[in-house]
N, C-alpha and C positions, 0 to 999 in steps of 0.2 A: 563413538558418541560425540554428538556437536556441543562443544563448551561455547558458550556465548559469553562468556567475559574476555577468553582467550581470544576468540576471532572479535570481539570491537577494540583490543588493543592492538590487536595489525592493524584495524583498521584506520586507529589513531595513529600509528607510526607513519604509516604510508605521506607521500607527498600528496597535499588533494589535488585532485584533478579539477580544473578552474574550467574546462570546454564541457565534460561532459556529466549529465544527470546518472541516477544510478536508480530511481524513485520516479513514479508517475503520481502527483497527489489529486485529486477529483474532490472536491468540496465547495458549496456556496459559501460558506462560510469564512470569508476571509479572515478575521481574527485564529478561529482554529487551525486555516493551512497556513498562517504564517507561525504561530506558537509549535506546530509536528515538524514543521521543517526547521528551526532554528534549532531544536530540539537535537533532532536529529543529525545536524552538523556539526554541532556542540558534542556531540557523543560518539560521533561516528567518521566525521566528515563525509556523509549520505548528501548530496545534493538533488534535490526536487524540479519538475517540471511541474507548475501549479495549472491545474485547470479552474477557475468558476463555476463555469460552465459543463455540465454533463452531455447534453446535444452538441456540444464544440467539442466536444473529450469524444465522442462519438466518430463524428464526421473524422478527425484526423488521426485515431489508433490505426494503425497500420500491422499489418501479419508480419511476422520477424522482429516485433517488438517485443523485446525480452527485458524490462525491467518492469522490476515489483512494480502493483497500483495500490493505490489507499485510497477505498474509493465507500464515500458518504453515503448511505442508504437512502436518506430521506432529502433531496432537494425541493425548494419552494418553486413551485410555476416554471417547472423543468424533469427531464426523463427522470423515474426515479434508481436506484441505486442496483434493484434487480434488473430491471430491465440492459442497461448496462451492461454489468456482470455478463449476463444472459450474449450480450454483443461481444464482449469479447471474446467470450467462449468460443463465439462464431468465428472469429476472425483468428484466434491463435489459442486453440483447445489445453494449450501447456500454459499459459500466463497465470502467475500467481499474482493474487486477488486477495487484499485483508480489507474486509467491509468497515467500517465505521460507522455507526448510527448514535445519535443524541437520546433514542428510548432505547431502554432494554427491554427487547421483545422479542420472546426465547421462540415464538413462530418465527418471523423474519428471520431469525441468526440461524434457524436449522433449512429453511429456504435458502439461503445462501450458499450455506454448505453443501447443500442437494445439488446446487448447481456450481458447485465448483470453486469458493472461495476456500481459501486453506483459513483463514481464520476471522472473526466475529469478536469484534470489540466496542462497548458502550465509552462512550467520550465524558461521560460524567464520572466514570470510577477512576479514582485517587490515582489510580494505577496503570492508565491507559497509555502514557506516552513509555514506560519501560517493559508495558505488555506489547506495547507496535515493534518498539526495538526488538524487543529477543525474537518476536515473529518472522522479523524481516532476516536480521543475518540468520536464523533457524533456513529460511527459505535459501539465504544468498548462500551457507554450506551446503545444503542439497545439490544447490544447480553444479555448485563443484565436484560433488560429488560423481554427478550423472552426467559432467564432459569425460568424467577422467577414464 
């Protein structure tokens, strides 16, 4: 069984790593990718590669990109969040994928999952930055699980 208190205290013991990300973040919304990522190094020392941009998040995912994405449903005047999803799929069928969306709309969050996000989370509940956490190392002990 995966403890998630256990695995974010190794993961605070550890020395951080100052080169490399561990996190792909995808959202226009600059206020919320910098509030998930400090979040998340405060708790974790999870380091982020932030994108804006979803068509630029597009253009440079590459196959054998193996860290988590957190990636926004709903972009303004930009691909939206399935459509994505759906590209990466294409490009690396094994990338995990936790959607973020600002509405909770229980279509979209089960469209997602159909297509291959492990998890569906609304950004307005009280709860969302320690539901991304337990999601992510939940994710990050699996892939350990499935080198070993």
């Amino acid at each position: 069984m995966i403890n998630v208190f256990e695995t974010q205290q190794k993961l605070l013991e550890q020395e951080p790593d100052t080169e490399r990300t561990q996190l792909i973040l995808v959202d226009d919304d600059s206020w919320f990718r910098e509030l998930v990522s400090e979040y998340l190094y405060e708790q974790c020392r999870l380091r982020t590669e932030q994108y804006a941009s979803s068509s630029k998040f597009i253009q440079e995912y590459k196959e054998g990109d193996n860290r988590i994405i957190l990636l926004d449903y709903d972009f303004i005047n930009d691909v939206n969040g399935l459509t994505v999803l759906k590209h990466i799929r294409q490009v690396n069928r094994f990338a995990s994928v936790i959607m973020l969306s600002g509405q909770d709309n229980l279509e979209a969050a089960i469209e997602t999952l159909r297509h291959g996000a492990a998890d569906y989370f609304v950004k307005t509940n009280k709860t969302v930055f320690a539901n991304v956490l337990s999601s992510i190392i939940k994710l990050m002990e699996l892939g350990r699980i499935a080198e070993n």
